[in-house]
C-alpha positions in Angstrom: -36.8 -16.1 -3.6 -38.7 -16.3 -7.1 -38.2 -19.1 -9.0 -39.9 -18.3 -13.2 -42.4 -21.1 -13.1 -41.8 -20.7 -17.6 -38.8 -19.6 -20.1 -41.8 -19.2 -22.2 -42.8 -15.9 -22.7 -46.5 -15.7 -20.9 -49.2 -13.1 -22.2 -51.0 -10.0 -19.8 -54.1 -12.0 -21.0 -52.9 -15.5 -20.8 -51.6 -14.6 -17.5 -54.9 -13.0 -15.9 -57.1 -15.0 -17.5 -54.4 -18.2 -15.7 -55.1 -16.4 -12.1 -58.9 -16.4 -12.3 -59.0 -20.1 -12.4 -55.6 -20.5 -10.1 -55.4 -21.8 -6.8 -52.1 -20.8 -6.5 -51.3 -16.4 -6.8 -48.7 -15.9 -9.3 -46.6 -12.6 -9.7 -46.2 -11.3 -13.5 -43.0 -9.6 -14.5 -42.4 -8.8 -18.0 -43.7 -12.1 -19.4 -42.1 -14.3 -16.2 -44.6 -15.8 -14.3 -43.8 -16.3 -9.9 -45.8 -18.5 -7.8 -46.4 -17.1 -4.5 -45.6 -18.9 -1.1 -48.0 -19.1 1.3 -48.2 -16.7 4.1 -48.2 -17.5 7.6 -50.4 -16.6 10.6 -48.7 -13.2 11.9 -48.8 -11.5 8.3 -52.3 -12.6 8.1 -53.0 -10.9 11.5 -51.0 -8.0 10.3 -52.2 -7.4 6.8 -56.3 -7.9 8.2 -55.2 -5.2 11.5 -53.7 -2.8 8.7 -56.9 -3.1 6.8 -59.4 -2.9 9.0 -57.6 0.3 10.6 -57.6 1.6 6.6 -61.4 0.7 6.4 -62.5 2.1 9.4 -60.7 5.4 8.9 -61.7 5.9 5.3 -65.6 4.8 5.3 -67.9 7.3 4.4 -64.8 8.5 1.7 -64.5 7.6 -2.1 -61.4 5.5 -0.9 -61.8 1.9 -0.9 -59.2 -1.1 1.1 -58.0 -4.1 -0.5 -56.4 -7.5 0.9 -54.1 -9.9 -0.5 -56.3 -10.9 -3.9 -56.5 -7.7 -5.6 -53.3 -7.2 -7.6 -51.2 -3.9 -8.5 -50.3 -3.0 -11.9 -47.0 -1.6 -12.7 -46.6 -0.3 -16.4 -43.1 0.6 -17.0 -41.0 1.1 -20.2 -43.7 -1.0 -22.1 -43.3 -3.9 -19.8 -46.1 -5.2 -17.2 -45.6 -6.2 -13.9 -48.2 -8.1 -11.4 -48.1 -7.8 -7.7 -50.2 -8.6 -5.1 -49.5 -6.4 -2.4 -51.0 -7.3 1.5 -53.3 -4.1 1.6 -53.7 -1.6 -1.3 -55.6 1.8 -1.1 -57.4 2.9 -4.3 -58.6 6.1 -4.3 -59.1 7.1 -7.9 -62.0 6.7 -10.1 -59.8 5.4 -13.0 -59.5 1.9 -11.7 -62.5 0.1 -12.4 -61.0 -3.5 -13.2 -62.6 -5.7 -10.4 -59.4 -7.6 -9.9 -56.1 -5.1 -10.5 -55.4 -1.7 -9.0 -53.6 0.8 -11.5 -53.9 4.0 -9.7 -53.2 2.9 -6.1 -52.7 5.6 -3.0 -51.1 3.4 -0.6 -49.6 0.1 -0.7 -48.3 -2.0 2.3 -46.2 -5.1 2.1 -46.2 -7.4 5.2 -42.4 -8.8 5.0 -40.3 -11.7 6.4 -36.9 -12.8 6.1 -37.4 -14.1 3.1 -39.7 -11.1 0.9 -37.5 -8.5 2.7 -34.8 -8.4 -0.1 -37.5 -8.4 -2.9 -40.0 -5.7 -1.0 -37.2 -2.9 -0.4 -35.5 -3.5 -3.7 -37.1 -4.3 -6.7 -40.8 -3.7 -5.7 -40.0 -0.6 -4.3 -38.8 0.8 -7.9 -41.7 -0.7 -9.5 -44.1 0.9 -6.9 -42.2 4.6 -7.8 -43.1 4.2 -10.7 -47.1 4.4 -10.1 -48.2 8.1 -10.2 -50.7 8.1 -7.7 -48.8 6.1 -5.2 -48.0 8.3 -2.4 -46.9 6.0 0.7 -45.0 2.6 0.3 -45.4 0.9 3.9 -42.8 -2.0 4.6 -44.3 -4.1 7.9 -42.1 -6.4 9.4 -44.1 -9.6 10.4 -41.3 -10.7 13.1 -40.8 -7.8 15.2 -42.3 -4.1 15.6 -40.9 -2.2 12.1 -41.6 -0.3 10.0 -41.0 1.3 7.4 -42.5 4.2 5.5 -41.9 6.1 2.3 -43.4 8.8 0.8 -43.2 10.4 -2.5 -43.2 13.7 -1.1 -40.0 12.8 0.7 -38.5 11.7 -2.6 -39.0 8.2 -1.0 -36.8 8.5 1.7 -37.1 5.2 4.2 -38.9 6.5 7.5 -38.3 3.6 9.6 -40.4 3.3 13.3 -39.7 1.0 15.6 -41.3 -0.3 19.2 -44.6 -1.2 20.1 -45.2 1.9 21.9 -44.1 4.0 18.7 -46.7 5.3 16.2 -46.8 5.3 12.2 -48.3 8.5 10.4 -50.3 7.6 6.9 -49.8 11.2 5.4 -51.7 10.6 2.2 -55.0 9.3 4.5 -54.5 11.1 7.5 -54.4 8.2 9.6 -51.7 7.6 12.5 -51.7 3.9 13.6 -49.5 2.4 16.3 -47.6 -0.2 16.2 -49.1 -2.1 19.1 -52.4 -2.2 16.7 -50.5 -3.2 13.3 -49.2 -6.3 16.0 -51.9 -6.5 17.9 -52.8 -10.4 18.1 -49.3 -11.4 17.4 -46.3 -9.4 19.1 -47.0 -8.3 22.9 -45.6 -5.1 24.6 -42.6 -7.6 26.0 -41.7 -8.1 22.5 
């Protein structure tokens, strides 16, 4: 749950200029600032098996991966919103900012019990809304689902489940299983 760390209404700049020198990640939404919990050892694994599958697929292509410290920016209405998603994919030559992502392809959100709410409610609309998103992946870190959707299929929720079951990435032509989004932290008896 996300607790406004300010009433006060926070500046885009005050904001980013805030998470350069932060130790802590903070979420941006319309002036609100969040700070982020920590994340635990399985949606570590997860988020690095993700993006290293990402990377190794896409090298040699104008795509590039992104982990955990590179955030997304949602412009909607004339209001600004900052997430950090687990593992973008950028693969437009518009975004040139070293530290946000405007024009993402693919974003994936490791969730838990507790980010599952927020990641298949509110930042699903605010992900819509980018125009060169194309797949939203939703990775449960506690058991083997997921859950993909596509603007193509008016983002209808694809879910896959099992550790024998595989996940299709469309907009990169990559299929992955599930057994190597979990590998290092669910087993096949899971």
């Amino acid at each position: 749950m996300q607790t406004a760390l300010s009433r006060d209404y926070i500046s885009v700049d005050d904001y980013l200029a805030g998470e350069e020198t932060s130790v802590v990640k903070h979420e941006y939404i319309d002036g609100n600032v969040y700070a982020m919990a920590g994340a635990s050892k399985e949606h570590n694994l997860i988020s690095l098996n993700i993006a290293a599958a990402f990377r190794s697929h896409l090298k040699g292509r104008p795509c590039r991966v992104f982990m955990a410290d590179v955030k997304a920016h949602i412009e909607t209405a004339g209001k600004d919103t900052f997430y950090y998603p687990d593992v973008i994919v950028g693969c437009d030559s518009r975004d040139t900012h070293r530290l946000i992502s405007r024009y993402p392809k693919v974003i994936v959100e490791v969730s838990s019990e507790s980010t599952e709410r927020l990641d298949r409610g509110e930042k699903l609309m605010a992900y819509q809304s980018i125009e060169t998103l194309e797949e939203y992946v939703i990775v449960a870190q506690d058991r083997p689902d997921t859950t993909i959707l596509r603007r193509a299929n008016k983002w209808q929720p694809e879910a896959v489940t099992g550790l024998g079951q595989r996940v299709y990435m469309k907009s990169i032509d990559l299929t992955l299983s599930l057994a190597e989004i979990y590998e290092g932290v669910l087993t096949v008896e899971s």
